[in-house]
C-alpha positions as CSV (number, residue, x, y, z in Angstrom):
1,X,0.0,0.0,0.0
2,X,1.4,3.5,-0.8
3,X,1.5,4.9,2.0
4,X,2.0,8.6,0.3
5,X,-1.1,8.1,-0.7
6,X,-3.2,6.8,2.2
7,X,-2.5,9.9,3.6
8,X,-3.7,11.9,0.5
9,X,-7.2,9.8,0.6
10,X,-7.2,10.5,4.4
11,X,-6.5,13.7,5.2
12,X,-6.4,15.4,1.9
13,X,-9.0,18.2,0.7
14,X,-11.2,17.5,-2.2
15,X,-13.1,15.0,-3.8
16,X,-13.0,11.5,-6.0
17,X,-14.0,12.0,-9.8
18,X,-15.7,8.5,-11.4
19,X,-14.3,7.7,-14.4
20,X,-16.0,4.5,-14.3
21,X,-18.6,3.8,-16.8
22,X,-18.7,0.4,-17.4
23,X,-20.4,-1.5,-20.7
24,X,-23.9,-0.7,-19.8
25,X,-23.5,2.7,-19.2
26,X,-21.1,3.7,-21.7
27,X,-23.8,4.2,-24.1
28,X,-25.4,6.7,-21.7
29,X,-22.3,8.4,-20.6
30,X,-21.2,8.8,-24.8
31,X,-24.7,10.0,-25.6
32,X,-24.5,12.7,-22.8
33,X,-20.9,13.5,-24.4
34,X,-22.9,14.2,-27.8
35,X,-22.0,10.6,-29.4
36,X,-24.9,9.1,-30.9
37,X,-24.7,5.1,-30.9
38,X,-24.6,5.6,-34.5
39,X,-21.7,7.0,-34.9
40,X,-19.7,3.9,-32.8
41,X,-20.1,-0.2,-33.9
42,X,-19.3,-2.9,-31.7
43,X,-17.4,-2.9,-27.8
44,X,-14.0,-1.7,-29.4
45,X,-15.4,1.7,-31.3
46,X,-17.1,2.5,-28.5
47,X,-14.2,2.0,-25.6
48,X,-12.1,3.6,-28.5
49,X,-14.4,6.7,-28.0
50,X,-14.4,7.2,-24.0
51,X,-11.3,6.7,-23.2
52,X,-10.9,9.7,-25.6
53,X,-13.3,11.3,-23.3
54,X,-11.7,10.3,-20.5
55,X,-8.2,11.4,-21.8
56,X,-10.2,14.7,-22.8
57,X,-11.0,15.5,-19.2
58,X,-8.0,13.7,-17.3
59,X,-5.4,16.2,-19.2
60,X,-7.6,19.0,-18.8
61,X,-6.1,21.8,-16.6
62,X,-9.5,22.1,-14.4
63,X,-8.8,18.1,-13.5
64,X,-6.2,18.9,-10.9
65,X,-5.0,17.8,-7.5
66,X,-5.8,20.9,-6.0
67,X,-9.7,19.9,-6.1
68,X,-9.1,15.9,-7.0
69,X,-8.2,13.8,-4.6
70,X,-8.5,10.5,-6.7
71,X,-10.2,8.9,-9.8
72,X,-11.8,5.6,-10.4
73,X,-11.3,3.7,-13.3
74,X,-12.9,1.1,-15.5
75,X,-10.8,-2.2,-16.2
76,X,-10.9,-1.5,-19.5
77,X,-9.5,2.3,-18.7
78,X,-6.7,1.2,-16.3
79,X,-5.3,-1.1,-19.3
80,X,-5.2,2.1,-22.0
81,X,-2.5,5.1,-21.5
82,X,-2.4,8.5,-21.7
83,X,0.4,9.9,-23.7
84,X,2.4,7.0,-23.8
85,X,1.7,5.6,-19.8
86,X,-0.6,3.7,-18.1
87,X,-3.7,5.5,-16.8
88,X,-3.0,4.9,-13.3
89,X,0.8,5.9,-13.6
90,X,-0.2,9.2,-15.5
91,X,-2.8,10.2,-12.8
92,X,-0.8,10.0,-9.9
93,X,2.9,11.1,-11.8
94,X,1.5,13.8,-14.0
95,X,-1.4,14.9,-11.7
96,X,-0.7,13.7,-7.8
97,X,-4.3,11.8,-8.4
98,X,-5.3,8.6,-6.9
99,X,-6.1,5.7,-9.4
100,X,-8.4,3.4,-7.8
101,X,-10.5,0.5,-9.9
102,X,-13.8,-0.4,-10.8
103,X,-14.4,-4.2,-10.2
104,X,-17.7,-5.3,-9.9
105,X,-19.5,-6.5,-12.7
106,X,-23.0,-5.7,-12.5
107,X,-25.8,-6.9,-10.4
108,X,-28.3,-9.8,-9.5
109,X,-31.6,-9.9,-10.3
110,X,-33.4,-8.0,-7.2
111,X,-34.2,-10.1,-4.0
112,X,-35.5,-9.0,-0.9
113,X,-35.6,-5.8,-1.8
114,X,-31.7,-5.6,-2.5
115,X,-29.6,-6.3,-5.6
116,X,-25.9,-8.0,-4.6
117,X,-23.2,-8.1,-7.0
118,X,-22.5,-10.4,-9.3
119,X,-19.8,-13.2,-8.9
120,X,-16.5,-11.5,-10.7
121,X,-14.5,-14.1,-12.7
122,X,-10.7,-14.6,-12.3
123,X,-10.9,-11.7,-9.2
124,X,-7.4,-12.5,-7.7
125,X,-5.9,-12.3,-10.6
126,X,-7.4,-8.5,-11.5
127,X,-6.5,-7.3,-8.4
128,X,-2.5,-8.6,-8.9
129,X,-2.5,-7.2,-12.1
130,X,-4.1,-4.3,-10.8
131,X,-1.5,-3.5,-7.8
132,X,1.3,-5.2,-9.3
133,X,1.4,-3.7,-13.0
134,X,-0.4,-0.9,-12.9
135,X,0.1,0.6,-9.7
136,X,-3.7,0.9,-8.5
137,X,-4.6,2.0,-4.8
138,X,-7.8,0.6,-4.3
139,X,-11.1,-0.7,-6.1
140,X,-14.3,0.4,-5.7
141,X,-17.5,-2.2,-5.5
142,X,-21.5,-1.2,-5.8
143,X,-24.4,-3.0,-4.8
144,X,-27.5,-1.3,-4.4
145,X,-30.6,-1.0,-1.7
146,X,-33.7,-0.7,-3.3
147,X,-36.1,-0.7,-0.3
148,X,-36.3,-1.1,3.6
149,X,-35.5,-5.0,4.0
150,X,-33.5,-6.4,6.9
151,X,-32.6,-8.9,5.9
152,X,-31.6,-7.7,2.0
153,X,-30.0,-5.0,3.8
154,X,-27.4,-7.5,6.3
155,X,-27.7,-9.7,3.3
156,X,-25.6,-6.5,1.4
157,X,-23.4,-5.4,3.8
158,X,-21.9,-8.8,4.6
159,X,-21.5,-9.1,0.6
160,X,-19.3,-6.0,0.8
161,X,-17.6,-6.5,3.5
162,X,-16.6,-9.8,2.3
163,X,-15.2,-8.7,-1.1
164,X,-13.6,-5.5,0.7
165,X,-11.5,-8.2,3.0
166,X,-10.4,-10.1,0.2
167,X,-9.3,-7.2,-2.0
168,X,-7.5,-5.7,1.5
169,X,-5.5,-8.8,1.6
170,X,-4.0,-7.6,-1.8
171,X,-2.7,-4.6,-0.5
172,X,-5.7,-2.4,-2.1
173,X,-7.7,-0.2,-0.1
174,X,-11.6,-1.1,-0.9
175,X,-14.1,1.0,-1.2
176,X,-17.6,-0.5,-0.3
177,X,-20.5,0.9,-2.0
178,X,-24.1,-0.4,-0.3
179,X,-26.0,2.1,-2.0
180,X,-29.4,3.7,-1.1
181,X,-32.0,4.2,-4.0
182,X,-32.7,7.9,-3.9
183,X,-36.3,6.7,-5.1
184,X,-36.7,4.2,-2.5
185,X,-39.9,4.6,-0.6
186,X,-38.4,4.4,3.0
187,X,-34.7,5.9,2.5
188,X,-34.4,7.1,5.4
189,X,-35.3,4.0,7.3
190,X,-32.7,2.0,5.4
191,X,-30.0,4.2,5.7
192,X,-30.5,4.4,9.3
193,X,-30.4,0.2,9.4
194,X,-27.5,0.2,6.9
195,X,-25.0,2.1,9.2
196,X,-26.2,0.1,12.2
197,X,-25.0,-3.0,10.2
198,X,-21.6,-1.3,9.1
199,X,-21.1,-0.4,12.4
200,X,-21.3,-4.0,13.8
201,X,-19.3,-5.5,11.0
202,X,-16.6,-2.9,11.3
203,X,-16.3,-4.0,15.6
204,X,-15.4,-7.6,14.1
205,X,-12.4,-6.6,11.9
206,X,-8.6,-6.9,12.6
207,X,-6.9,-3.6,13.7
208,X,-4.9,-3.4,10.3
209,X,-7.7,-3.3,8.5
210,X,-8.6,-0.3,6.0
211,X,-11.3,0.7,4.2
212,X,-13.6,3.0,2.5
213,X,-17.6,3.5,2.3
214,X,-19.6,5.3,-0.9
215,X,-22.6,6.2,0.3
216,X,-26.4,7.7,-0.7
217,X,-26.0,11.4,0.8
218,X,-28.6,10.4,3.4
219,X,-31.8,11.7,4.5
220,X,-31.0,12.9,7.9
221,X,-27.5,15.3,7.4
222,X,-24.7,14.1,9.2
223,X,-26.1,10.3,9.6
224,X,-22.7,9.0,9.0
225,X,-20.1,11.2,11.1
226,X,-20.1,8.1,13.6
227,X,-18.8,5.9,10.6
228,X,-16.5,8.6,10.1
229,X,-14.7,8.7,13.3
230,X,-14.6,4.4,13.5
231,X,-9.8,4.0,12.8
232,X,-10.5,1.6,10.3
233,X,-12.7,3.7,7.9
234,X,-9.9,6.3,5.8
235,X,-13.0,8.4,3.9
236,X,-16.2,8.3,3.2
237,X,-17.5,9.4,0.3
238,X,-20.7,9.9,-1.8
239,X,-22.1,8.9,-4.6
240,X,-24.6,12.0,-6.5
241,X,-27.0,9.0,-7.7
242,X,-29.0,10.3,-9.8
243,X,-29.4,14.0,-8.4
244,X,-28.7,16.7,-10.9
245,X,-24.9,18.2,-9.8
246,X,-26.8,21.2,-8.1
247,X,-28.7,19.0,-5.9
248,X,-26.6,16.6,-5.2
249,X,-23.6,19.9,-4.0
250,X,-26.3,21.1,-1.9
251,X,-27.6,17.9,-0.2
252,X,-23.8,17.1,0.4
253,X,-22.5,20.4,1.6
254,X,-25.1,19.5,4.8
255,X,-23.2,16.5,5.2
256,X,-19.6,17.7,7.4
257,X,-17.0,15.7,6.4
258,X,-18.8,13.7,3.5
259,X,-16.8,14.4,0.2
260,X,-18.6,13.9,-3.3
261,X,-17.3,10.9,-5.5
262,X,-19.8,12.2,-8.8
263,X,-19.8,10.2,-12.0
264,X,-22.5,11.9,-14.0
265,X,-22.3,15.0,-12.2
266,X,-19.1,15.6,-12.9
267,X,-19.6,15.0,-16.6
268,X,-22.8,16.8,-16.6
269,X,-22.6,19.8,-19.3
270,X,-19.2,18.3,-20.9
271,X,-19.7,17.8,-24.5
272,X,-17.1,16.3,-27.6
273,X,-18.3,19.8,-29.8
274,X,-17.3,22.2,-27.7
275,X,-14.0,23.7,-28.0
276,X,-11.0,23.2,-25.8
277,X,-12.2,27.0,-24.4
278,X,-15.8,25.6,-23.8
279,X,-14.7,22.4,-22.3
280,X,-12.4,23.6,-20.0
281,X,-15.1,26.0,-18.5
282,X,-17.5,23.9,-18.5
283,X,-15.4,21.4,-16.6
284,X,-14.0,23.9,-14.3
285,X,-17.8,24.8,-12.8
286,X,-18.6,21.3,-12.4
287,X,-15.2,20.9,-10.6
288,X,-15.1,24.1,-8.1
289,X,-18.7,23.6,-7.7
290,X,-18.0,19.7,-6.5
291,X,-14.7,21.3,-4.5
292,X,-17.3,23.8,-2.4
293,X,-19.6,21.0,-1.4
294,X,-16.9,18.2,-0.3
295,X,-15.7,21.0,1.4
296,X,-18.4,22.9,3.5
């Protein structure tokens, strides 16, 4: 574990952009961009096409340490370069960013009320490859809450937890991601269950242990400051799920402590036809905007 890092993801100021669309949602995220699915054919084109995105807005000027703390990557991401290196190795040597990775693979069919992730194939192996050769903090893993459910709820959490041990015994720091539906009829409710079962599954783990929770900015502000102050949690962070970026800044600037980890958001506005000029504004809002909520 770099421990020059641990120390940026712990007590560093900012936030954690998600660069982290996966196959489903790169679609989505290239159609926001202003790339029509016409204009891409088959999985190459269309990875081709966002890591140019992603390129686009990691070399950008506004994309800076000063307000990032950390990005997350997709597999597919971590494997491409950036002017001649390795994602990973060109956020952290150029920019003084974080890399972590994306490795879940998408979710279960629902079941009380939950959806757990899916198995992920040849696991040990990713996360070797991911530490050893290109020089990866941590991962990040989502699951998701869709209603109030006991048991679907301790059913999620222990699914978490579990993954977050094993990638912690590769020398990544894990970050778990149990998250809320913002739709869900009683969010609240869950939310409040959900960090009384991180709570009791973080009293069971050895001292050494490290890890980090993305979180639904929750109903009641300030929920999670307990979670915060527990020596084995290094950040926690939130996830704008679904929110527009102005809601989702002003629901987590109530939040002390809680720093934003936005996908969408932080994307929100970026498009492939504007100019550099354009683009870098554009970015540059979304970023000092994110900066003032993590922040507050």
């Amino acid at each position: 574990m770099n421990t020059e890092q641990l120390e940026r993801m712990q007590k560093g100021k900012g936030f954690i952009a998600a660069l982290d669309q996966s196959g489903g949602s790169t679609p989505k995220a290239l159609k926001a961009y202003g790339i029509d699915e016409t204009e891409y054919h088959g999985d190459k084109e269309m990875f081709d096409l966002v890591h140019e995105m992603r390129t686009r807005i990691i070399k950008n000027p506004a994309f800076s340490a000063d307000r990032i703390l950390a990005a997350i990557l997709f597999e597919n991401t971590m494997d491409r370069k950036i002017d001649g290196e390795y994602t990973a190795d060109y956020l952290w040597e150029k920019k003084h960013i974080v890399p972590f990775l994306k490795i879940d693979r998408g979710l279960e069919e629902e079941k009380r009320h939950v959806r757990l992730m899916k198995p992920i194939p040849a696991l040990d192996e990713t996360l070797e490859h991911a530490i050893g050769e290109r020089h990866i903090f941590g991962t990040k893993e989502r699951s998701v809450i869709l209603d109030y459910d006991e048991q679907g709820i301790r059913d999620i959490v222990e699914q978490q937890f579990e993954l977050g041990l094993r990638v912690f015994s590769h020398g990544l720091v894990p970050i778990l991601e149990p998250e809320v539906d913002i739709h869900s009829p009683k969010k609240a409710e869950s939310e409040r269950f959900l960090k009384e079962c991180i709570q009791e599954r973080l009293k069971k783990l050895e001292p050494s242990v490290r890890l980090m929770l993305k979180l639904t900015i929750p109903t009641e502000d300030n929920l999670y400051e307990e979670l915060m102050a527990d020596p084995h949690v290094v950040r926690i962070v939130a996830l704008s799920g679904g929110y527009s970026r102005e809601k989702a800044d002003e629901l987590l600037a109530g939040n002390r402590g809680l720093i934003a980890s936005f996908s969408r958001a932080l994307s929100e506005g970026l498009r492939k036809q504007q100019t550099e000029e354009e683009f870098s504004a554009s970015l540059r809002t979304a970023v000092d905007a994110i900066y003032e909520a993590s922040i507050s």
